[in-house]
PLY file of the C-alpha trace (Angstrom):
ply
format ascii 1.0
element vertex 206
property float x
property float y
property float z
element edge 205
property int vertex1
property int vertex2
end_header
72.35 88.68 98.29
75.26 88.98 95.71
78.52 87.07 96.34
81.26 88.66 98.04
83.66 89.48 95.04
87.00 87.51 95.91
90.52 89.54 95.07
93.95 87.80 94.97
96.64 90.20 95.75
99.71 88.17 93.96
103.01 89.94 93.94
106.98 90.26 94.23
109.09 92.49 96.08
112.36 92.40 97.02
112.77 95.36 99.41
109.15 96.07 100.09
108.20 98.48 97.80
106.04 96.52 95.80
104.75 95.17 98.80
103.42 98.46 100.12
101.75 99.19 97.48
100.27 95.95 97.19
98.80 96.21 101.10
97.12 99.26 99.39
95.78 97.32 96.97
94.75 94.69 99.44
93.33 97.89 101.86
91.18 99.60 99.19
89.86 95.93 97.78
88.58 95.13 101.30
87.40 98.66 102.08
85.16 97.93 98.98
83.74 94.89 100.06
85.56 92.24 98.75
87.16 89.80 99.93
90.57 89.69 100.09
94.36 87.17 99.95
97.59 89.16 99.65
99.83 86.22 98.81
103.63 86.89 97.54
105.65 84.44 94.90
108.60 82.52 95.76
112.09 83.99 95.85
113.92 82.98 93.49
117.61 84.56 94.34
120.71 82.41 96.35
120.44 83.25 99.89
123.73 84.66 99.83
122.88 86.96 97.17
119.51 88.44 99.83
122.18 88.53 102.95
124.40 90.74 100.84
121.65 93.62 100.83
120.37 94.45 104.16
117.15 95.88 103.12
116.40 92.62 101.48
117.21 90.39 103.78
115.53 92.71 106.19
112.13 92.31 103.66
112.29 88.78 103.58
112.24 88.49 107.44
109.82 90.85 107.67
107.29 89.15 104.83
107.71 85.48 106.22
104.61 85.18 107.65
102.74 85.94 103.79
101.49 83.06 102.01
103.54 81.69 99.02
101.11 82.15 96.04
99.50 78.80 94.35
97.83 78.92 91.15
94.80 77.91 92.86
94.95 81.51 94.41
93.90 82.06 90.82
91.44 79.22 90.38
89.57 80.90 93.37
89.92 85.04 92.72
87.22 86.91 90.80
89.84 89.32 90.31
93.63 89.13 90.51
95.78 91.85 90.98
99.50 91.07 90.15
102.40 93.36 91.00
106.41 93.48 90.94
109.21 95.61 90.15
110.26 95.72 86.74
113.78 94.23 85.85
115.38 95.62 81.95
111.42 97.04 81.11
109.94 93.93 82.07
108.40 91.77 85.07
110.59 90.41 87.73
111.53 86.79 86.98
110.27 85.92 90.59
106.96 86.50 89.00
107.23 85.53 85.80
107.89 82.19 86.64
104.86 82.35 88.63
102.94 83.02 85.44
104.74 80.50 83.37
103.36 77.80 86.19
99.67 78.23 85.09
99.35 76.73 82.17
96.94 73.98 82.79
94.74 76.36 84.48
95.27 78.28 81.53
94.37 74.84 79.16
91.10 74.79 81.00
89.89 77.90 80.26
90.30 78.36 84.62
91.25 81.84 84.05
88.89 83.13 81.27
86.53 86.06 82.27
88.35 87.40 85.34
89.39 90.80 85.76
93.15 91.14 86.04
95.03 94.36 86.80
98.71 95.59 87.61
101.42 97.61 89.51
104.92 97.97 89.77
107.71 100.39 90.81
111.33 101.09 89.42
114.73 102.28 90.81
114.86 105.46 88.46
112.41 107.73 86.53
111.41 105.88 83.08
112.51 102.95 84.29
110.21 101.21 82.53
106.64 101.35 84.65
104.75 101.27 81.24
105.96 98.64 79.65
106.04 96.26 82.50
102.71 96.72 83.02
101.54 96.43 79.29
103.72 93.23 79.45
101.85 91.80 82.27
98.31 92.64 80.18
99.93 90.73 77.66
99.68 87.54 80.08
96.11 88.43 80.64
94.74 89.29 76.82
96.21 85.13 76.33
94.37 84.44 79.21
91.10 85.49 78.28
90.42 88.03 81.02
89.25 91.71 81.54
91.98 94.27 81.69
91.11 97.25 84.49
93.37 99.96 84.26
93.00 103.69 86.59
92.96 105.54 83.12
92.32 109.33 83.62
88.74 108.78 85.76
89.96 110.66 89.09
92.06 113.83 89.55
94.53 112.33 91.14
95.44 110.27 88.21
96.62 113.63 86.62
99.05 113.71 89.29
100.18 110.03 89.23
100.16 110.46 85.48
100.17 106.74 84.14
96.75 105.69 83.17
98.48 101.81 82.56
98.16 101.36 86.26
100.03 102.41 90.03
103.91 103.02 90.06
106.49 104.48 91.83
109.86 105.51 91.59
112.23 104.26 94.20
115.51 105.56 93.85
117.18 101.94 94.66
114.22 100.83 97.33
115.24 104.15 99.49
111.90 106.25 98.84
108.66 104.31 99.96
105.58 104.66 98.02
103.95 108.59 98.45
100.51 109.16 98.92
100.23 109.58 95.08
101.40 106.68 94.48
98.96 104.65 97.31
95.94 106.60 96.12
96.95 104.71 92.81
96.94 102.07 94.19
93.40 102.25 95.87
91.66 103.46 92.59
93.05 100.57 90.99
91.77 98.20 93.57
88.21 99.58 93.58
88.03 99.80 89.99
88.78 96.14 89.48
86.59 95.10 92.44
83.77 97.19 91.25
84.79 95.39 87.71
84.60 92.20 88.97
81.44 92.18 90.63
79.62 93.72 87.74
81.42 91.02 85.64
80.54 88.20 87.89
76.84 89.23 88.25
76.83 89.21 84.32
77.82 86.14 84.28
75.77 84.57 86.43
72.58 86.06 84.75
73.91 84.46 81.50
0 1
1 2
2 3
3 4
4 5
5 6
6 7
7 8
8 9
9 10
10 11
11 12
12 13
13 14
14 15
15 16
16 17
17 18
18 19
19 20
20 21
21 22
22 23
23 24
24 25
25 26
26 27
27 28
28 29
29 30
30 31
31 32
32 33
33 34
34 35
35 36
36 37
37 38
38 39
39 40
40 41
41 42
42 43
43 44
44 45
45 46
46 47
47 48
48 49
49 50
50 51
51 52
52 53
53 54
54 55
55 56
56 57
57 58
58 59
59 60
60 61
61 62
62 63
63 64
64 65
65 66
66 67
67 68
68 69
69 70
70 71
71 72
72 73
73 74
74 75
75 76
76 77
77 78
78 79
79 80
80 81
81 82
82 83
83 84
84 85
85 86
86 87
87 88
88 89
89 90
90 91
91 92
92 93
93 94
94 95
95 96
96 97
97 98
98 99
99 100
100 101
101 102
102 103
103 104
104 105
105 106
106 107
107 108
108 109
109 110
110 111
111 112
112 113
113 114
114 115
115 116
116 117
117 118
118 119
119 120
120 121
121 122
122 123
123 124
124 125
125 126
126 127
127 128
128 129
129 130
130 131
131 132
132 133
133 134
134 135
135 136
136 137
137 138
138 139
139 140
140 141
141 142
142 143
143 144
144 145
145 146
146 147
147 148
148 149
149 150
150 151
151 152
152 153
153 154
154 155
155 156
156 157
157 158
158 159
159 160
160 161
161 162
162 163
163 164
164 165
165 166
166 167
167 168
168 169
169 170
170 171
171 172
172 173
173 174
174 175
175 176
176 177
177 178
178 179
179 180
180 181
181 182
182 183
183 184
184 185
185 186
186 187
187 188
188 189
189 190
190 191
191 192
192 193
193 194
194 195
195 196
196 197
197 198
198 199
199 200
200 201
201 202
202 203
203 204
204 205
């Protein structure tokens, strides 16, 4: 019997967007047999600065019982699944510093042949979805993995219309993901597990 296919769920959110959409992600993964950590990276902002915003201080409360992501979260995964908010057209620097913490994994060649995907969400409308997520499969060409994207291979991606991977629009953190947006979400996630699995039993046959 094949190995369960193991799915890390790493992300950033400030208000909980991002973290709806990654329980989606984390929903859809398990759904299709993997299994599954949702783990979030550490805050990086004053506390003062997360008491001024009720909604964020409201998300952190709510979220304090999720993991802090290690980089052995990586080490372990099959697949990894990384997700923020983009800040100026690029990743959140909650995550990015995340990223920048994995270099000796990296130097090992730990996270080589792994199937890495991506989603994120912005305030406004071209807010720069796409190239936050092409920035984060810039992380993961230097890695050495296997980019899984939605592309165009459902109908509902002609609705979602970004074939880089889920995203949402948020007007500020006051609109929650839609069901467009989840069903993103959930193709992604099966994609990359059904990825992964065919990736690992590759592997394994040499």
């Amino acid at each position: 019997m094949a190995a369960q296919t193991k799915v890390a769920v790493i992300y950033y959110s400030a208000t909980g967007i991002t973290y709806q959409m990654a329980q989606a992600v984390c929903e859809a993964a398990g759904d299709a047999g993997a299994e599954v950590r949702l783990r979030k990276v550490r805050e990086l902002a004053p506390d003062e600065a997360i008491r001024s915003n009720s909604g964020w201080q409201a998300h952190r409360l709510e979220t304090q019982d999720v993991p802090e992501a290690m980089v052995d979260d990586l080490a372990w995964a099959d697949v990894a699944i990384l997700g923020a908010p983009t800040r100026y057209g690029m990743v959140a620097a909650q995550l990015k510093q995340f990223i920048d913490t994995t270099g000796p994994l990296w130097a090992q060649g730990a996270l080589a042949n792994k199937v890495y995907s991506a989603f994120t969400s912005t305030a406004t409308s071209h807010g720069g979805q796409e190239t936050t997520l092409t920035s984060l499969f810039n992380v993961f060409y230097h890695w050495g993995g296997v980019v899984v994207v939605p592309g165009y291979t459902d109908t509902s991606q002609f609705i979602a219309g970004n074939p880089y991977g889920p995203s949402h629009t948020s007007n500020n953190g006051e609109i929650a993901p839609d069901a467009v947006a989840l069903e993103a979400c959930a193709l992604t996630a099966r994609r990359a597990v059904q990825m992964g699995a065919a990736l690992k039993a590759g592997l394994a046959a040499g």
